[in-house]
C-alpha positions as CSV (number, residue, x, y, z in Angstrom):
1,X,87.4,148.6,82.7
2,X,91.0,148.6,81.4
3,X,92.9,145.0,81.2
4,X,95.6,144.8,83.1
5,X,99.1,144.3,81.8
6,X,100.8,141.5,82.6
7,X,104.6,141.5,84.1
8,X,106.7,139.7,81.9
9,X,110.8,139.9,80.9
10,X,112.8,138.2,78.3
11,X,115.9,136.3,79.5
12,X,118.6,135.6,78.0
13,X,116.9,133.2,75.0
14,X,115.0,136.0,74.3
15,X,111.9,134.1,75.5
16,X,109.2,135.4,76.9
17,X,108.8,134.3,80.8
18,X,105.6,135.6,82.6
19,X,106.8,136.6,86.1
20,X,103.3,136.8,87.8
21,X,103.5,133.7,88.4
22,X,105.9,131.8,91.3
23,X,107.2,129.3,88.9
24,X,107.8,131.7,86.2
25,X,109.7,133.9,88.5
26,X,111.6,131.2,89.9
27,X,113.0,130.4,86.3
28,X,113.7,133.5,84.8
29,X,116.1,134.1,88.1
30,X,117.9,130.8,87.5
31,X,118.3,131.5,83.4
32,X,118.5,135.4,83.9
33,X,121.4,136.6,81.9
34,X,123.0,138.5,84.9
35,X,122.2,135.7,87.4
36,X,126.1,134.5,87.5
37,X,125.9,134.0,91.0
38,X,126.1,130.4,91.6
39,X,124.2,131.0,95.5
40,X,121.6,132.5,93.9
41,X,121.0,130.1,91.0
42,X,121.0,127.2,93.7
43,X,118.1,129.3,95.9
44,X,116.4,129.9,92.9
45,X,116.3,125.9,92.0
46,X,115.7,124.8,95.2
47,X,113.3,127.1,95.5
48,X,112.0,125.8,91.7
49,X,112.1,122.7,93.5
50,X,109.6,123.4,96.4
51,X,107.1,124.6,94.0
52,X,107.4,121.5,92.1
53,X,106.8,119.4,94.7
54,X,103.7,122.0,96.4
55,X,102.1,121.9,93.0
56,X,102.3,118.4,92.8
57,X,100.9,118.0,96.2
58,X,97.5,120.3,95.3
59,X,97.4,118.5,92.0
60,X,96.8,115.5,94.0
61,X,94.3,117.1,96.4
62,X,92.1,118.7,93.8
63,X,92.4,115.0,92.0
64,X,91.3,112.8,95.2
65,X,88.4,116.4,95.9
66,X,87.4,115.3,92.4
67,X,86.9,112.1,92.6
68,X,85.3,112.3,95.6
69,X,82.6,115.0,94.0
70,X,82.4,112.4,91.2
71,X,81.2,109.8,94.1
72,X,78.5,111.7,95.6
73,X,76.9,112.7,92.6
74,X,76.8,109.3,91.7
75,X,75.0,108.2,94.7
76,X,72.7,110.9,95.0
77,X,71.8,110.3,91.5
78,X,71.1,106.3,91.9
79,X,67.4,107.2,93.9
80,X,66.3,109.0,91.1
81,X,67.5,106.7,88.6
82,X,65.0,104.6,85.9
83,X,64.2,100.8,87.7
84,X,65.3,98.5,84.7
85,X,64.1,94.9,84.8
86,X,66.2,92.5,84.2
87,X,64.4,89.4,82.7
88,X,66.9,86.3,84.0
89,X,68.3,84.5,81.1
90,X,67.1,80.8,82.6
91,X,63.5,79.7,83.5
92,X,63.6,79.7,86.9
93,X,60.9,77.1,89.3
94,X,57.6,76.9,88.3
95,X,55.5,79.4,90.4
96,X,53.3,77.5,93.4
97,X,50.0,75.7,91.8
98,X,46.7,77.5,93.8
């Protein structure tokens, strides 16, 4: 099984930007060194901008999906957890004389 390449180009830093990826691709158009064209530099950052602002959103979902995993295997753990006693830390009544 041969690895795949993956797509990349340099821009005009000479960096490295992986295009396989929406974000990637979004920011090599805006620093692109032929991308004088100030209609598509503003596409390119508001579309930058969506992406943002949809990665932020599943950030937040797989967060609260988290958390929410986190809860139920804390609950179905607490039936087959150890009983501790807890000795009370005053003397309590005297138990009933027979």
């Amino acid at each position: 099984m041969s690895a795949r390449p993956r797509l990349s180009k340099r821009g005009a830093s000479g960096v490295r930007c992986s295009c396989s990826n929406p974000i990637g691709a979004a920011r090599y158009k805006i620093s692109a060194p032929h991308a004088h064209d100030a209609t598509a530099e503003a596409a390119a950052r508001e579309r930058l901008t969506e992406l943002d602002a949809h990665e932020t959103e599943l950030r937040t979902r797989v967060e609260a999906a988290l958390g929410e995993a986190d809860e139920r295997i804390r609950k179905a753990r607490l039936p087959v957890q150890e009983t501790m006693l807890v000795l009370p830390t005053e003397p309590g009544p005297d138990p009933p004389s027979k």
